[in-house]
N, C-alpha and C positions, 0 to 999 in steps of 0.2 A: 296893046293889052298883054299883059302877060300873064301865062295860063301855066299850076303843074300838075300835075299828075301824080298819084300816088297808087300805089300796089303793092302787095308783094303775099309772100307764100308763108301761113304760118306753119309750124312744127313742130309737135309735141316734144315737150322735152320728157329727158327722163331726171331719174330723181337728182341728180348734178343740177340740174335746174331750176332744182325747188329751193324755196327761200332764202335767193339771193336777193339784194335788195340792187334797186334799179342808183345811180348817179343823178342828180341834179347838178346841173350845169350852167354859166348864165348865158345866156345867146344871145346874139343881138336882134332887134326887131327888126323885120321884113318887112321893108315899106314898097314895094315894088310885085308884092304876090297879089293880084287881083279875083284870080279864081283857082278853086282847087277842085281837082274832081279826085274822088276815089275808089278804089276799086276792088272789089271783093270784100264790101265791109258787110261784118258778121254780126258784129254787135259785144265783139268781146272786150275787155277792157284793154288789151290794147288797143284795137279801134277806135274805141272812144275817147282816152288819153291821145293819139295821133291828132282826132280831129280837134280836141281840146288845144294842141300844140298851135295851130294852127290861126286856131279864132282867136286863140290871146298873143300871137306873137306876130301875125302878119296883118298888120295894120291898118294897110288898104285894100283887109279882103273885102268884096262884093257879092261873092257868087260860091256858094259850095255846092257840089254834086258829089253827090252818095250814091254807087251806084252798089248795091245789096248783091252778096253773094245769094246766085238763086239754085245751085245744084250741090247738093252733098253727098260725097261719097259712106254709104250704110251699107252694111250688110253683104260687102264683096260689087257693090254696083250704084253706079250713079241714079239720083233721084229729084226730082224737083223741091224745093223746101221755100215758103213762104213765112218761115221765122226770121230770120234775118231783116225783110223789109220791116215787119213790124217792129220788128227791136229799133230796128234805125230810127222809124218815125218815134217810139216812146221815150227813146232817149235821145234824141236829137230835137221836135217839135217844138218852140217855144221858149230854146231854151239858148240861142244864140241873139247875139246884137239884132236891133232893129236892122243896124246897114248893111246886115247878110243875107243874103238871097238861101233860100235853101230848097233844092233839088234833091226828093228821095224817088230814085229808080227799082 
C-alpha cells in the first residue's frame, strides 16, 4: 500500500499576497496513492482545494484521513477549538466518491 501524508504551516500573508491569482497546471494522475492522511486541516479553502487535489487526481485513492487542527492560538495563548472538526465533516461529508473511505479526526 502506499500511504502519504500531507501537512504543513499556513501564514498570513500580508497585502503582497492579496489578489494574486493561483496557476493551473496539468498533472498527471496518481494511480499508485492509496491513502492520504492530513494534517492540521482547518477548513480553509486551501484545505479543501488540497483535499479536492487529491480526490480527483489520485485515482486509486481508498482511504482519506482528516485529521482537524484542534488548538488555536488566541489571544497571546493556546486553546482547544472544535471548529475545525465541524468544518471538515460539512464540507467534506457526502461529498467525495463512493470508493473513498473518509476518516474525520
Amino acid at each position: 500500500m502506499v500511504a502519504i501524508a500531507v501537512g504543513f504551516v499556513s501564514r498570513e500573508l500580508g497585502r503582497a499576497g492579496k489578489g494574486r491569482e493561483l496557476e493551473r497546471v496539468v498533472r498527471p494522475l496518481h494511480q499508485y496513492i492509496k491513502e492520504v492522511e492530513f494534517y492540521n486541516y482547518y477548513g480553509r479553502p486551501c484545505d479543501y482545494e488540497l483535499v479536492n487535489y487529491f480526490v480527483e487526481n489520485a485515482i486509486a485513492l481508498e482511504k482519506l484521513v482528516v485529521n482537524s487542527c484542534d488548538e488555536g492560538y488566541f489571544s497571546g495563548r493556546m486553546i482547544k477549538v472544535k471548529e475545525p472538526r465541524e468544518r471538515a465533516v460539512q464540507q467534506l461529508k457526502g461529498k467525495l466518491p463512493s470508493r473513498i473511505e473518509l476518516v474525520i479526526n
